[in-house]
N, C-alpha and C positions, 0 to 999 in steps of 0.2 A: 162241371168243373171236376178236375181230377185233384186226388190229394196224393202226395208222394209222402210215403215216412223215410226218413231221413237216422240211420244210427248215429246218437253222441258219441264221438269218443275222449276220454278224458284225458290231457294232457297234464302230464306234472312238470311243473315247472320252478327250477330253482328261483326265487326271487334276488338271491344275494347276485345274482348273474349279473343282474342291473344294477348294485349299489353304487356302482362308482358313475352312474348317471346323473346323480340327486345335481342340485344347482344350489344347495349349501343347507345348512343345517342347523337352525332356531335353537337359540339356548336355552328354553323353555325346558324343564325338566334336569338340568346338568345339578348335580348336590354332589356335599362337602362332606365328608364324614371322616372320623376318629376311632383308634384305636388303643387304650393306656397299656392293656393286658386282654389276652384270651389273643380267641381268633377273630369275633364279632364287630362288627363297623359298628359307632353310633351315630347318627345322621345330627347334623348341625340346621338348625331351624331358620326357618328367612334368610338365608342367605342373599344378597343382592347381588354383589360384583366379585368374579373371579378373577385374579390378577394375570399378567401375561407370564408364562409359564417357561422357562429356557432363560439359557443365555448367551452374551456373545464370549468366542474366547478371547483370553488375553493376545496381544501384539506383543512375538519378544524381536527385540531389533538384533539382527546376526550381519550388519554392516560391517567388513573390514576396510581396512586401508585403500584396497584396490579397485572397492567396488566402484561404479560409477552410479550407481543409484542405489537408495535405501534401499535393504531387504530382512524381510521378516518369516517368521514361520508362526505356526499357530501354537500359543501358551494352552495355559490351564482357564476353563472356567471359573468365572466366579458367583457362585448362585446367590441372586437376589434375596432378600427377605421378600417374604410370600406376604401380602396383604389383603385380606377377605373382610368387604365390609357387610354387614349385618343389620338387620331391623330387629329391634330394642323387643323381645315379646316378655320381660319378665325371666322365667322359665329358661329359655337359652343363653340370657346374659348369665344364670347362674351356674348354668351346667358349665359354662367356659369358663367363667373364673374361677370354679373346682378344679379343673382341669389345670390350667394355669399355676395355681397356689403349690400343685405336686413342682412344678421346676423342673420334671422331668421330658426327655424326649420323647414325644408321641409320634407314631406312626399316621400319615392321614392320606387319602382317597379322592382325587375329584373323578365323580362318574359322569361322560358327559351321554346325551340323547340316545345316542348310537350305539354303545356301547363303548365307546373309547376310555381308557382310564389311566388316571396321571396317579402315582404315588410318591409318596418322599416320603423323611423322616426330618423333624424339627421339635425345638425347644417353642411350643407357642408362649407368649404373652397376648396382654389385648390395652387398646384405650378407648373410649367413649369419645366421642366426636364430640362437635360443636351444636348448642342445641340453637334452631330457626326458627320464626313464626310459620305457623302453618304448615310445618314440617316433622314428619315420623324420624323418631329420634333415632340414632345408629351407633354402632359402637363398631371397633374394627380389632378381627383377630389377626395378631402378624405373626409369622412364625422365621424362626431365623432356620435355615433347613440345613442340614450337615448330613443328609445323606439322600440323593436323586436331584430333581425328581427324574422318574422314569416314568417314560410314554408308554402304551402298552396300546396299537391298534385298535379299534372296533374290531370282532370277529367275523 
């Protein structure tokens, strides 16, 4: 039997080549974070559910007399209140409603898997849900947002 040695040669290969291959992407890992002052994000704890992010624009009606059918052009935006519901741990209910009692607009962060990231700025508040049998108690921060949000791709 003969043996042949064979040279590896090492290939480098971009992986982001292939990003836009995936077949979708698990929200396992996507976190909420805050900023009152500085530069620093603080991470908001248990988070359960990210709201839907965007909005539609408004319908303004530019019909005149002549037209034969309605027509429209695209208004302004009107951005949602952001709604983030949360698991009750203690600890994070009270870091938010420190947060809250300022009245101030916070700056906030959702980071998702990939790297994607959504920012706004808002006035948060928060209310405590409905308590269940047999159910982890939640409370939910809303923020009424008065600047973004803005999308910012995965890199």
């Amino acid at each position: 039997m003969r043996y042949i040695n064979l040279k590896q040669e090492v290939l480098k290969t971009d992986l982001q080549l292939f990003a836009d291959e995936i077949s979708g992407l698990l929200s396992k890992g996507t976190a909420l974070s805050y900023k009152s002052s500085g530069d620093s994000y603080t991470a908001v704890a248990a988070v359960k559910t990210i709201p839907a992010i965007g909005s539609d624009p408004e319908k303004v009606d530019v019909t005149h007399l002549g037209s034969e059918k309605k027509s429209y052009v695209k208004g302004l935006e009107d951005s949602e209140n952001l709604e983030f519901s949360i698991i009750y741990q203690g600890k994070n209910f009270k870091d938010i409603h420190a947060l809250c009692k300022t009245g101030k607009e916070t700056d906030f962060k959702i980071t998702y898997p990939d790297g994607m990231e959504v920012t706004f700025t808002g006035t948060p508040s928060f209310k405590f849900n409905g308590a269940e049998v047999n159910s982890a108690l939640e409370f939910s921060l809303v923020v009424v947002v008065s600047k973004g949000p803005d999308i910012k791709p995965a890199p």
